[in-house]
C-alpha positions as CSV (number, residue, x, y, z in Angstrom):
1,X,-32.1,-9.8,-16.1
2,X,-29.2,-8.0,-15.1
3,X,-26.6,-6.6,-17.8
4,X,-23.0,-6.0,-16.7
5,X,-21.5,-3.6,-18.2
6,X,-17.8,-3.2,-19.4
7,X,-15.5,-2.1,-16.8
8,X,-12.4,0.5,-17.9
9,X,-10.4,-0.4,-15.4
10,X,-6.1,1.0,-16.5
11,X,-4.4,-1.4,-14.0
12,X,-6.2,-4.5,-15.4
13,X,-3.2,-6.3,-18.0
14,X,-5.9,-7.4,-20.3
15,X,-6.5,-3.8,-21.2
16,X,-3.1,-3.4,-21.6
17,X,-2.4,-5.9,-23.7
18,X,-5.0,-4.9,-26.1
19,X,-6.8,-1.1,-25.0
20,X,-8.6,-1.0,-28.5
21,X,-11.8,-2.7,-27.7
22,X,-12.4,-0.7,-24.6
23,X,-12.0,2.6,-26.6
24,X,-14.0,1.7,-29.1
25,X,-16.8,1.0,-26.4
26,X,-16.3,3.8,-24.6
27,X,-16.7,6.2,-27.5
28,X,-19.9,4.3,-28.6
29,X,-21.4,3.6,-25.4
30,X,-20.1,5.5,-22.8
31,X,-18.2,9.0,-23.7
32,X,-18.1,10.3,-20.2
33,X,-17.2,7.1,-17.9
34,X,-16.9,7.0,-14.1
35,X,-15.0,4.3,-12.8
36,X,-16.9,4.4,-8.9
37,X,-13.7,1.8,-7.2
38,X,-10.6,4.1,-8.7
39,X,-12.8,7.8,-8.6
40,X,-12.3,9.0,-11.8
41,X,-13.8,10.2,-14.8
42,X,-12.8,9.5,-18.1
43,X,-14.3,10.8,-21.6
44,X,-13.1,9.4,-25.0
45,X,-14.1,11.2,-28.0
46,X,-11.7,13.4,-29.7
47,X,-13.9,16.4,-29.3
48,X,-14.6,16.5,-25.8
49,X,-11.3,15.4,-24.8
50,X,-10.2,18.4,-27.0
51,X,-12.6,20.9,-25.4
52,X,-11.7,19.7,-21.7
53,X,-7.8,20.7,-22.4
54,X,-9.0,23.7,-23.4
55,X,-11.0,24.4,-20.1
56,X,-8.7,24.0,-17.3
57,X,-11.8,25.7,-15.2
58,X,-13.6,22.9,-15.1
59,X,-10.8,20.7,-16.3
60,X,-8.2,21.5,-14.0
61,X,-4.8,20.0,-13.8
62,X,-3.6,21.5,-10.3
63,X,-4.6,18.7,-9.2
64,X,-2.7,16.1,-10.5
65,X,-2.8,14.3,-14.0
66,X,-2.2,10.5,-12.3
67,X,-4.4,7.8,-10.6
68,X,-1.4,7.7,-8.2
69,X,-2.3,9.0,-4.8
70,X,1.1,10.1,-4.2
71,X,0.9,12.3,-7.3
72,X,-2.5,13.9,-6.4
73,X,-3.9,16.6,-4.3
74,X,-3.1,20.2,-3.9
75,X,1.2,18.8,-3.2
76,X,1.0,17.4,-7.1
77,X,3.0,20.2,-8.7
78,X,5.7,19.0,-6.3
79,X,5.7,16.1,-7.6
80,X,4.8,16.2,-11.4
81,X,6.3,19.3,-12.0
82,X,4.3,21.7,-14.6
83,X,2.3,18.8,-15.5
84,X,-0.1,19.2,-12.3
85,X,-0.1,23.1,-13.3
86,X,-3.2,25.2,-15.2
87,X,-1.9,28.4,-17.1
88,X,-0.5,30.9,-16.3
89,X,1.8,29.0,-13.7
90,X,1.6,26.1,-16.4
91,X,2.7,28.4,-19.5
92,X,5.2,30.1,-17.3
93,X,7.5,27.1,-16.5
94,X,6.6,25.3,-20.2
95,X,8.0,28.2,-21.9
96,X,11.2,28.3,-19.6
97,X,11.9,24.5,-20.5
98,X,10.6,24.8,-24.0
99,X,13.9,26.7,-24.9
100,X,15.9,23.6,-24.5
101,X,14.1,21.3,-26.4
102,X,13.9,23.1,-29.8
103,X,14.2,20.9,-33.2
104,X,17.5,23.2,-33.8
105,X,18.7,22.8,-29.7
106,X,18.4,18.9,-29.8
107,X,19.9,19.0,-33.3
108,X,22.8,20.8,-32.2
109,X,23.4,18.2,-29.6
110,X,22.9,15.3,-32.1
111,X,26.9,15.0,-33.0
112,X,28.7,15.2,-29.2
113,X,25.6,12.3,-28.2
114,X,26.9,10.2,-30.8
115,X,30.5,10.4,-30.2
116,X,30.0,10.0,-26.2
117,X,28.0,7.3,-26.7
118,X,30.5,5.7,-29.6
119,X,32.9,6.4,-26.7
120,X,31.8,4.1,-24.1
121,X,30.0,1.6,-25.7
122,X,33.6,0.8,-28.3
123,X,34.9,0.9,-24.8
124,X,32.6,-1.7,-23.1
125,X,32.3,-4.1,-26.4
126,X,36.4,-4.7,-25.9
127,X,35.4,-6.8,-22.3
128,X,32.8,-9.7,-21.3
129,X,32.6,-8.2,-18.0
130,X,31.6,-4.8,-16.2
131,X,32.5,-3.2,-13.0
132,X,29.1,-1.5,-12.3
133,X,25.4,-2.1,-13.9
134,X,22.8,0.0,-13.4
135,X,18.9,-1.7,-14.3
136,X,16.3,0.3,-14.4
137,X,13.1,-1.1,-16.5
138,X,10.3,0.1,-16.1
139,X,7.8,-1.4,-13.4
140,X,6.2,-5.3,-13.8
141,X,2.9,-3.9,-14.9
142,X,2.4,-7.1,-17.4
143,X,3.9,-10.7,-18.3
144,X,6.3,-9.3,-20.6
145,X,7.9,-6.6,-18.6
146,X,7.6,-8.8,-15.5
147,X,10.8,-11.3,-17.1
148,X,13.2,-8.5,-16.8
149,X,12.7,-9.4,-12.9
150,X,13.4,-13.4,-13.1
151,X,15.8,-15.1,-11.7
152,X,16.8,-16.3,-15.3
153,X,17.4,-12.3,-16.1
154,X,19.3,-11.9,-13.2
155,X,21.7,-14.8,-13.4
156,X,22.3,-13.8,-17.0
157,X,23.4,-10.7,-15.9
158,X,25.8,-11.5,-13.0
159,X,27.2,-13.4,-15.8
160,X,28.9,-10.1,-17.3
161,X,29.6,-8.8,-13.7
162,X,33.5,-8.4,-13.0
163,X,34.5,-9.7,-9.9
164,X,34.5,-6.7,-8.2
165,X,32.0,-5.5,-9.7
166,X,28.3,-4.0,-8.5
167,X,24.8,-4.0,-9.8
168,X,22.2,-2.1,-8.4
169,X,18.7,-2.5,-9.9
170,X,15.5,0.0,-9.4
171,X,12.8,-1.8,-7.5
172,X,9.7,-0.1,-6.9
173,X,9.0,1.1,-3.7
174,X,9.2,-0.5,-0.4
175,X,6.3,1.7,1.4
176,X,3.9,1.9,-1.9
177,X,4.5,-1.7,-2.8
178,X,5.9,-3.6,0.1
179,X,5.7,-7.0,-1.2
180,X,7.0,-6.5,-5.0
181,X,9.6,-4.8,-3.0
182,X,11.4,-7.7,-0.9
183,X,10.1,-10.6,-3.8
184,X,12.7,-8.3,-6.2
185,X,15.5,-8.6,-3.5
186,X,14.6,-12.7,-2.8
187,X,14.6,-13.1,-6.9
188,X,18.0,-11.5,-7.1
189,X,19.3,-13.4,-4.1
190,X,18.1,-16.9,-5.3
191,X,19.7,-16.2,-9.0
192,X,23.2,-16.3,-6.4
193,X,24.4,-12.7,-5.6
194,X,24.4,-10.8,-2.4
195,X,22.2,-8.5,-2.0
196,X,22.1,-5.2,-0.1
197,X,18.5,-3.4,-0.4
198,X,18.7,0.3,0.5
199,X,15.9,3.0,0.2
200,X,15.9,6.4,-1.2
201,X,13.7,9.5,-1.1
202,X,12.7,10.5,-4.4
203,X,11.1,14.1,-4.9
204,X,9.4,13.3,-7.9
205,X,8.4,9.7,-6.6
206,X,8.3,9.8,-2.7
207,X,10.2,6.8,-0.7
208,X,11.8,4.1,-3.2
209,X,13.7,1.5,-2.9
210,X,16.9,-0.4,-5.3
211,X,18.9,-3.6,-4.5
212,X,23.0,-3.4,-4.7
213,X,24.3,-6.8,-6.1
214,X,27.5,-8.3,-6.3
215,X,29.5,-11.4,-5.8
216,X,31.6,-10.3,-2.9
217,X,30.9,-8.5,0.2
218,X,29.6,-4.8,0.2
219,X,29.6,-1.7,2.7
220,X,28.4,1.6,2.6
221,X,32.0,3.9,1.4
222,X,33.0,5.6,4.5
223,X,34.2,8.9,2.3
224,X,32.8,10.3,-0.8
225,X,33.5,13.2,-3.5
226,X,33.6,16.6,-2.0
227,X,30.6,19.0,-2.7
228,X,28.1,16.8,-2.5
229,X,24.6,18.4,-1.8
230,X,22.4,16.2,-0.7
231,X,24.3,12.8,0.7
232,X,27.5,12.7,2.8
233,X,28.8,9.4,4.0
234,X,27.5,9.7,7.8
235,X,24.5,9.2,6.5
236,X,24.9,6.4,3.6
237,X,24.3,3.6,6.5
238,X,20.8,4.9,7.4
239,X,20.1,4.3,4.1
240,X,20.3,0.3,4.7
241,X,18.1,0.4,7.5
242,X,14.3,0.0,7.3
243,X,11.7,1.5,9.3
244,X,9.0,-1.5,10.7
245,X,5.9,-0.5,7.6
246,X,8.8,-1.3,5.2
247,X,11.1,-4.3,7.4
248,X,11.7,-6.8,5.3
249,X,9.5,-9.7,4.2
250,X,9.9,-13.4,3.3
251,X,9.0,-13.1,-0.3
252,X,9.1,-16.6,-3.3
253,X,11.5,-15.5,-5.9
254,X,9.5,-14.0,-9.4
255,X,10.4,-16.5,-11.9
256,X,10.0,-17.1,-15.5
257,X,7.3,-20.4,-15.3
258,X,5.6,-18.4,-11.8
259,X,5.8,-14.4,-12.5
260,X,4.6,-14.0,-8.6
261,X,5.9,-10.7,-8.8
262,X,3.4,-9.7,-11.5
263,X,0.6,-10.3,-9.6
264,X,1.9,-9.2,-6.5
265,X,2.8,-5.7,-8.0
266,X,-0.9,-5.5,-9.3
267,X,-2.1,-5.9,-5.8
268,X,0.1,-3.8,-4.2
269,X,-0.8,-0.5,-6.3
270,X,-4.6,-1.5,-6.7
271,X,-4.3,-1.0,-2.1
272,X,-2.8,2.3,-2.6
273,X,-5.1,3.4,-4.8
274,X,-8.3,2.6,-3.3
């Protein structure tokens, strides 16, 4: 009779929900893993995970340090910084951003982040509404981060949206995950605002993609502040357009009893990684 054995598998919710299990199996039963679908290797026990971070011959970073195929590959510096780097590169950049994030440098900021944040938020508890919301969770990976994408979520935002106000919410990315893409922009259409999806490149993400919302008509400004580096307002209505592998698609809205989106985002990553 065949025995099938456990699957570590990081994209699968159930592990997320509760990883402990898995470890403990892997540690017992199988301390150096290979997943053969996703290509990687894995060890668990404190000791050889130890050793390996000490070896960066063998156990090189340059690589990459993500399943993400957009973060691997001899490009992965460029996109995970010092993280993709083995020493001396790696202790060369560490130690030039180490200098900023002292216990006595991050205490010394402590007071003026307290009083610019008692600043604004005293400012914004004196009105219901705002004039411009920025939402960026992180990425529907599960059921519970998945209702920050509902059309329930949505409507009880554009409840505290000024009349002339905007919203613009992060949205994953409309070339990596096509589909979660345009089901974010249908879910925040269908809980009543228009909509204006517009993509971005990213250095440390590649091509991604955020919805403007509001409850009034939008364009593009045709000025903007002087001394800008990378944007100038000829080029703000390119941003709207989207090439044919990312045109948009008719998407069901993600909703609270039916998180499509959920599912859909699992599928879309799962393709890019295999």
């Amino acid at each position: 009779m065949t025995t099938l054995l456990p699957v570590f598998d990081p994209y699968d919710y159930g592990f997320h929900e509760d990883p402990y299990p898995t470890y403990e199996w892997l540690r017992r039963d199988a301390p150096l893993y290979r997943n053969e679908a996703l290509g990687f290797w894995a060890l668990s026990r404190h000791a050889d995970v130890l050793a390996a971070f000490r070896d960066a011959e063998r156990f090189s970073s340059a690589d990459g340090v993500s399943l993400d195929p957009t973060a691997t590959g001899p490009h992965a510096s460029k996109v995970m910084s010092f993280l993709a780097m083995d020493d001396p590169r790696h202790f060369r950049m560490r130690s030039l951003v180490t200098k900023g994030f002292t216990p006595r440098r991050v205490q010394a900021l402590e007071e003026r982040v307290r009083e610019i944040t008692r600043e604004h938020l005293d400012a914004a508890l004196q009105s219901d509404s705002f004039d411009f919301i920025v939402i960026d969770f992180p990425d529907p990976t599960n059921y519970s981060l998945g209702k920050l994408y509902t059309t329930t979520f949505y409507k009880a935002v554009a409840r505290h949206l000024s009349a002339q106000g905007l919203m613009v919410v992060q949205s994953t990315s409309p070339m990596f995950a096509r589909d979660s893409y345009w089901c974010i922009a249908a879910t925040i259409k269908n809980a009543g605002l228009k909509t204006y999806p517009y993509h971005v490149y990213v250095p440390s993400f590649g091509e991604w993609g955020f919805v403007i919302a509001s409850t009034h008509e939008y364009s593009p400004p045709v000025t903007l502040p002087a001394g800008l580096r990378f944007v100038d307002a000829k080029g703000l209505p390119a941003l709207f357009q989207f090439p044919p592998d990312m045109a948009p698609l008719p998407m069901a809205p993600n909703r609270l009893n039916d998180q499509v989106l959920v599912r859909l985002y699992d599928k879309d990553w799962k393709d890019i990684s295999h």
